[in-house]
C-alpha positions in Angstrom: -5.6 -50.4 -18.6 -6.3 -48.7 -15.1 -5.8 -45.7 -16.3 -8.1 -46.0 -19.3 -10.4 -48.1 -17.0 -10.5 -45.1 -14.5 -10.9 -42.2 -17.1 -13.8 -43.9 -18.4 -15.7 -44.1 -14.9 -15.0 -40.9 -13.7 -16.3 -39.4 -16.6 -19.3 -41.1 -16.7 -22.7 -40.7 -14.6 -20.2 -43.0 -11.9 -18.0 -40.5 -10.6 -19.6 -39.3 -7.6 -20.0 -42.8 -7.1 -16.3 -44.3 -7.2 -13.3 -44.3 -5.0 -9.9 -45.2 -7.0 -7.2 -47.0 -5.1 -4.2 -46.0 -7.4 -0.2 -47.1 -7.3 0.3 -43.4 -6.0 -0.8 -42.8 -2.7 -3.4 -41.1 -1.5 -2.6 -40.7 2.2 -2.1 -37.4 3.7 1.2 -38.3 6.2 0.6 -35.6 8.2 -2.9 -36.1 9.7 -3.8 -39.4 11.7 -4.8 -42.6 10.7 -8.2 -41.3 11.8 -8.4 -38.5 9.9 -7.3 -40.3 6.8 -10.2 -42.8 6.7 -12.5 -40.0 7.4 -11.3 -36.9 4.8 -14.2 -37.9 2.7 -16.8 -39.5 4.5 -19.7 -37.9 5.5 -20.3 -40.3 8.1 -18.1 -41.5 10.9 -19.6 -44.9 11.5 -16.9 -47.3 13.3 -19.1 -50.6 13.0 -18.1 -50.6 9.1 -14.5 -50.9 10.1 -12.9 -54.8 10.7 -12.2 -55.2 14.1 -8.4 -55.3 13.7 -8.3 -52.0 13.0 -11.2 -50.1 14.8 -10.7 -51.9 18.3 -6.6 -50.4 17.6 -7.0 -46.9 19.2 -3.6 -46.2 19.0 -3.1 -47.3 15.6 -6.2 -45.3 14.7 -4.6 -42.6 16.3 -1.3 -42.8 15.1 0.3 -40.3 12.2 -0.3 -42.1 8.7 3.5 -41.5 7.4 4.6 -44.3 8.9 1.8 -46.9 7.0 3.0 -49.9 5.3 1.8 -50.8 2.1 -1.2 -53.0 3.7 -2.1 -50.5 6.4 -2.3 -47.8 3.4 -4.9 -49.9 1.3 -7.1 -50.9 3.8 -7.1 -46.7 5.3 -7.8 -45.8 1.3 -10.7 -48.5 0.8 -12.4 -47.6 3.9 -12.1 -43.8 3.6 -14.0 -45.1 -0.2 -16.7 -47.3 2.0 -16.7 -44.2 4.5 -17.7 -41.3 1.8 -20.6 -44.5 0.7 -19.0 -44.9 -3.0 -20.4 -47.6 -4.0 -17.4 -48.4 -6.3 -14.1 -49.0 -5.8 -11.4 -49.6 -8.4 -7.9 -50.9 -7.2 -4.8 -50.6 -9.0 -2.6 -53.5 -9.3 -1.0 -53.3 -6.0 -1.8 -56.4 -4.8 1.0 -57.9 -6.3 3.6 -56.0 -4.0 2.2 -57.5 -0.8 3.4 -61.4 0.2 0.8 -63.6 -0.6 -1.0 -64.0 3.4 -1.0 -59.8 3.2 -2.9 -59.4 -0.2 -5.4 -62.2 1.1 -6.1 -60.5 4.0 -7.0 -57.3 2.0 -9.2 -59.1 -0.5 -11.1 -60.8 2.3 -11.3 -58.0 4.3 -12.7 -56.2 1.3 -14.9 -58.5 0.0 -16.9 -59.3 3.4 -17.3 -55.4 3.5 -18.8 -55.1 0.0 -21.2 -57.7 0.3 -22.0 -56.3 3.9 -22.4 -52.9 2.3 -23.4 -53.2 -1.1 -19.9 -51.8 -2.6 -18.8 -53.5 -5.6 -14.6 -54.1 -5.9 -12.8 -53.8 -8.9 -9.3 -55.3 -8.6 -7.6 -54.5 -11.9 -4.5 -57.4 -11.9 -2.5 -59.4 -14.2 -1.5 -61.7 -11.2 -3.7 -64.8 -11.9 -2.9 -66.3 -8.7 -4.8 -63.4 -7.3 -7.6 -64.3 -9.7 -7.0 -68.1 -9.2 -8.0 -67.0 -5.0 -11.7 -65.7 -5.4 -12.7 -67.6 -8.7 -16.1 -66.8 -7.7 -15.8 -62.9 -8.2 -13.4 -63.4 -11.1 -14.2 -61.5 -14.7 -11.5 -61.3 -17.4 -11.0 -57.9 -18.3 -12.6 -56.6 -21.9 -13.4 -53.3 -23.0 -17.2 -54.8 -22.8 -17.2 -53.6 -19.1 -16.2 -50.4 -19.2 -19.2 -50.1 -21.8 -21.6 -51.3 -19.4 -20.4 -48.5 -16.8 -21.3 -45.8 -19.1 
């Protein structure tokens, strides 16, 4: 379903307008934490960034081979807030980090989409997940990729 769900956006009007979050990742190991939020962004504006991570120079600063699986999410999503996409769709990840991790990403990236006018999609079959932001919760149906067209 990501993939389909993904295909569908990016070849629609969307595209320029969507950052993907996939099970493959997209950090280059090579350059700095730093330089991975910023490869796309047009903009270098720290006071997007949570304070955890842009009060941590060193981290910021550090090379990005050595990320863990949260650290690599949170450098994706705000290198997709960064280059202003206005969507973001996210692979089932979620499900690989312990339960206190993935909450921290989902609140993390839901205070900085209502902040910035970025709408989340979090494509899951972990209803726990779900079960967590009830509020911002929509069952999946091929109705919504329709209404991204």
């Amino acid at each position: 379903m990501f993939t389909t769900y993904v295909e569908t956006v990016l070849t629609s009007p969307l595209r320029a307008q969507t950052g993907v979050i996939s099970k493959t990742s997209a950090i280059i190991p090579y350059l700095s934490v730093r330089a991975n939020i910023y490869i796309d962004g047009p903009e270098h504006d720290f006071s997007v960034l949570p304070p955890e991570l842009k009060d941590d120079i060193d981290f910021l600063n550090s090379n990005a081979d050595n990320l863990n699986l949260l650290q690599r999410l949170v450098v994706e999503f705000f290198r997709s807030v960064l280059a202003q996409k206005k969507l973001i769709i996210i692979a089932d990840i979620l499900t690989q980090l312990s339960g206190p991790e993935a909450t921290h990403f989902l609140t993390v990236a839901q205070n900085t989409a209502r902040n910035m006018g970025v709408s989340v999609v979090l494509l899951t079959t972990d209803s726990t997940l779900a079960a967590q932001f009830p509020e911002n919760t929509v069952p999946f149906t091929t109705q919504l990729i329709m209404e991204a067209e």
